[in-house]
N, C-alpha and C positions, 0 to 999 in steps of 0.2 A: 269751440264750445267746451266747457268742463267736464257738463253734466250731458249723459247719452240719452237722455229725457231731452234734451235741448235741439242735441245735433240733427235728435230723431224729427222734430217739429222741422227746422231749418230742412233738414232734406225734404220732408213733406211738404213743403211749401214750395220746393225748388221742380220737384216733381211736378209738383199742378200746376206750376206756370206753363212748363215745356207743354206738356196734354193741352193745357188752351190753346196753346199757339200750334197744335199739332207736328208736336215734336217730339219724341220718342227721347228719353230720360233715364237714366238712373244714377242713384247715388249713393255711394260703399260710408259706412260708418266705420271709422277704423283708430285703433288704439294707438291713444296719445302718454300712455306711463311712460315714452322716453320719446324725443324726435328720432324721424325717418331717418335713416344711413350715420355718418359720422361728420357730418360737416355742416359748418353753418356760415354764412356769409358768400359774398357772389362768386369773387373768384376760385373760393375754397369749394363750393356747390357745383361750379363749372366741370372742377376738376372731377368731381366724384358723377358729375351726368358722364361727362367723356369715360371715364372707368365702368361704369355701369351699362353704357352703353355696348362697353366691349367685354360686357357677363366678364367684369372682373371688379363689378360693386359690392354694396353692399346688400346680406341677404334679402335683411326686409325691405329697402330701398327697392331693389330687383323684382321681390313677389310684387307690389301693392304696383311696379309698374306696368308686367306684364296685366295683372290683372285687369286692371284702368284699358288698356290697350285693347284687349281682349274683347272687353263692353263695347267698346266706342267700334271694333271690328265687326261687331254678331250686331248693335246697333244698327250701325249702318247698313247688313242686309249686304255686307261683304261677306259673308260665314252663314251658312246656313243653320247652325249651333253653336252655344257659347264654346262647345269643347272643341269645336272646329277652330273657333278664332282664338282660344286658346293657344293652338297648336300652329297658328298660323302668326301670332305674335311671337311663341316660341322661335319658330323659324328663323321671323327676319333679326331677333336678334343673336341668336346664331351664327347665322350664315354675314351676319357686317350691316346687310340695308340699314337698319334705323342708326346707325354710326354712321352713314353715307349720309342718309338722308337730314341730319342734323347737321352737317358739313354743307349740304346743299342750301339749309338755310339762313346758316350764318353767311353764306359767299350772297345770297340772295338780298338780305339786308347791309349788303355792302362793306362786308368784315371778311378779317382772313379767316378761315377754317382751319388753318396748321397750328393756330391755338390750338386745337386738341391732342395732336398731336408732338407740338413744344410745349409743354405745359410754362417754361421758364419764358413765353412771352405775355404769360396773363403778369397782371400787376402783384406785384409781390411785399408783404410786410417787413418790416426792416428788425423788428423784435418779437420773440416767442416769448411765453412763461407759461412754466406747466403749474398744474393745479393737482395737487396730492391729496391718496385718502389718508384721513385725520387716524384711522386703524384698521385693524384686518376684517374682512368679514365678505358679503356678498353682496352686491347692488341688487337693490329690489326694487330702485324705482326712478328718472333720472326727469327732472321737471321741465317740461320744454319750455314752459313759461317764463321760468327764469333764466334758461337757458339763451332762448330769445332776447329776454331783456339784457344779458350780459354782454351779448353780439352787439345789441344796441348801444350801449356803452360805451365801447372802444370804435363803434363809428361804420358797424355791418346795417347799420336800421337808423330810421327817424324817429328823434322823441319828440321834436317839433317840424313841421311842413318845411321852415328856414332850413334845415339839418342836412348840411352836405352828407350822401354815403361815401365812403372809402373802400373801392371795389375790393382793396389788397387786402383787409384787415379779417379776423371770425375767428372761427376754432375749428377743432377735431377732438370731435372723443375719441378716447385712447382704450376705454371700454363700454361694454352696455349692458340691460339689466340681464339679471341672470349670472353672470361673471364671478367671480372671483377673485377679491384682490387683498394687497397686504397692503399694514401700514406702511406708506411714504410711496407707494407706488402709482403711476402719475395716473391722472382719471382722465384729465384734458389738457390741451395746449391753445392758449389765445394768443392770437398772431395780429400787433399791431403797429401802428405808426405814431399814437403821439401817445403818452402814458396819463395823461390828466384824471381820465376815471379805469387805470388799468386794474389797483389794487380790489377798490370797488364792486369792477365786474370779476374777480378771480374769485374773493369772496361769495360773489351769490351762486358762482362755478358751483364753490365745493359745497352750497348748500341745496342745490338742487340736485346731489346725486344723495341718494337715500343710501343708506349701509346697515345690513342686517348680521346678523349672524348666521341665520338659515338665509338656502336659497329662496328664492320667490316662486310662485306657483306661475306657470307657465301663461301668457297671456294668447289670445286669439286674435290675430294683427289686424283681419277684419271681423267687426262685430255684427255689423249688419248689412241690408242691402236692402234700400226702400225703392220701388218700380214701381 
């Protein structure tokens, strides 16, 4: 959703279904001025759940996960307070469980789990190109939308249902908003296998990171929480 008027109805709706069917719900509104962690595309996602999982993700990636976990913990009437299951989703990922427990369910769906820890047996792209700021100044804003569609491009997403995906292919931001960077300094890398819409998607790269001269006003990763 674009607009937080929108998200807000969508959660609202999503809520009172769960209450009819007496099911206990909630749902986080949470800001989209840039995508979650640094990765986008499957195998490049994979990589960054396995790091994440071992509290060596990325921050916001990290909070918005515990968080989620947290709910669905004090939900279920595992926690007898959010700040209990808080504390109990801190734990397990802490202490390894939810990096086990993710291994358990790759082996469960009949895959190896040493993916996670060989990273070099997920499928891998055969060409990078980084994507530079046009000049110096500060990222105030980095547009997931087109970010998304640029993954889509080079063959991370479907433009048509026919649309093979290419597990190996995506990006990584190199920075986020907030940041600081100079002219020619790289913003992103797109990791692909065939070039046909590569320059295409580099271009809507570098137009989906905003560049100011002041920094940006600090956002709130979550905005709301409709229950």
């Amino acid at each position: 959703m674009k607009r937080q008027v929108d998200a807000r109805r969508l959660a609202q709706l999503m809520v009172g279904i769960g209450r009819r069917m007496d099911v206990r719900v909630q749902a986080l509104i949470t800001d989209m001025n840039q995508p979650l962690g640094f990765a986008v595309g499957n195998a490049l996602e994979v990589m960054e759940v396995s790091q994440t999982l071992q509290n060596a993700g990325p921050v916001d990636l990290t909070r918005i996960s515990l968080e989620l976990a947290a709910r669905m913990i004090h939900l279920g009437k595992a926690a007898a307070s959010l700040e209990e299951a808080r504390e109990v989703a801190q734990r397990k990922l802490l202490d390894g469980s939810g990096y086990r427990k993710l291994k358990e369910v790759i082996e469960a769906q009949g895959d190896n789990p040493s993916v996670l820890d060989r990273i070099e047996l997920l499928p891998n792209a055969s060409g990078a190109r980084e994507v530079t700021s046009p000049r110096a100044g500060f990222v105030s804003s980095i547009d997931a939308e087109d970010i998304g569609r640029a993954a889509m491009m080079i063959g991370a997403g479907r433009d048509s249902k026919d649309d093979e995906i290419d597990p190996a292919v995506g990006l990584i931001l190199e920075v986020k908003a907030g940041q600081r960077v100079e002219a020619d300094s790289v913003l992103c890398r797109l990791y692909y296998t065939k070039e046909d819409r590569l320059e295409e998607a580099a271009q809507l790269v570098e137009d989906a990171f905003r560049i100011s001269a002041h920094p940006p006003e600090e956002y709130d990763l979550i905005l709301e929480v409709v229950s």
